[in-house]
C-alpha positions as CSV (number, residue, x, y, z in Angstrom):
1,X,119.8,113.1,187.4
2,X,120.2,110.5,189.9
3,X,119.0,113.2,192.8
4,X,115.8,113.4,190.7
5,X,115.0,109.7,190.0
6,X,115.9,109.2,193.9
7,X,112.9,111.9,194.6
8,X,110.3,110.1,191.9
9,X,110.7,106.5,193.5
10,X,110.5,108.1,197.1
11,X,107.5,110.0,196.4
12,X,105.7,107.1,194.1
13,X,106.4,105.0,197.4
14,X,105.3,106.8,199.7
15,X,102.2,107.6,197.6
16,X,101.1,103.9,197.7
17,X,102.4,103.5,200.9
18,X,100.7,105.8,202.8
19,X,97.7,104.3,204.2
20,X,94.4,106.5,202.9
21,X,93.2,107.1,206.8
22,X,96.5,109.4,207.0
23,X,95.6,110.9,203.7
24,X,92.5,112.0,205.1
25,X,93.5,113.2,208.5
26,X,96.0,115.1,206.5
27,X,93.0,116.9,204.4
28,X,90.6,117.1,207.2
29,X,93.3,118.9,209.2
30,X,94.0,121.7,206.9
31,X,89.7,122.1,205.7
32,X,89.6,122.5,209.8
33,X,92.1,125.1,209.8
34,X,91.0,127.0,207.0
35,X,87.1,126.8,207.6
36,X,84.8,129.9,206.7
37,X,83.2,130.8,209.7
38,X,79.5,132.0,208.5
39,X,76.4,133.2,210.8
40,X,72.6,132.7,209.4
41,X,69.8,134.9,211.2
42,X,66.7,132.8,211.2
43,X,63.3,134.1,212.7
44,X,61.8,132.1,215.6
45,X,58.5,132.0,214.7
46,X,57.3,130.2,212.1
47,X,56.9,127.1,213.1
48,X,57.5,124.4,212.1
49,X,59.4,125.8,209.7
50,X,61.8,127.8,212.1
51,X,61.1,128.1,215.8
52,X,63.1,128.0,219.0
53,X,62.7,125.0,221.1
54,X,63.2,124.9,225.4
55,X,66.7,125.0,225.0
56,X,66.7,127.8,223.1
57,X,67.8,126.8,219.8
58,X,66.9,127.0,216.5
59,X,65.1,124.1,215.6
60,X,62.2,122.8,212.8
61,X,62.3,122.0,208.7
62,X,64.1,125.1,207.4
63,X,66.8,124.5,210.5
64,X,67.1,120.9,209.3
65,X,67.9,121.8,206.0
66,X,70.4,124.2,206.5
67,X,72.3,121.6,208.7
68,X,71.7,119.3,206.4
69,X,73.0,120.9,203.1
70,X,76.1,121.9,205.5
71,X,77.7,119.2,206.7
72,X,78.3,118.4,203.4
73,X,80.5,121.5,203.0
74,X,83.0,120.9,205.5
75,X,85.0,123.9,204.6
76,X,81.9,126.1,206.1
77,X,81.6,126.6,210.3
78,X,77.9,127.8,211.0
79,X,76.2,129.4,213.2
80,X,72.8,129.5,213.7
């Protein structure tokens, strides 16, 4: 009984201990390990929708989008 309580204070402590930047470099290690690594075709030319610029890459509004709409799913790696 004592083990237990012992474990409950520990884990309450460290809970409001541990500063939230840890917390997060904690989570943002493990969505970096375990990211889905996804490939999307686009055709080159219809611009401005979707073209390839001098360097070579994808570029214009529908490129935008996509980049867009995935950096807000940082459990996705994509290619375009």
């Amino acid at each position: 009984m004592e083990s237990n309580r012992l474990c409950s204070i520990l884990c309450l402590f460290s809970l409001i201990v541990m500063p939230p930047v840890v917390a997060s470099e904690i989570v943002a290690a493990e969505v970096a390990a375990s990211k889905q690594e996804v490939t999307i075709f686009v055709d080159d030319a219809y611009n401005p929708y979707s073209f390839k610029n001098a360097a070579g890459e994808a570029e214009g509004i529908y490129i935008d989008i996509l980049k867009t709409a995935f950096s807000r799913m940082p459990e996705y790696s994509v290619n375009l």
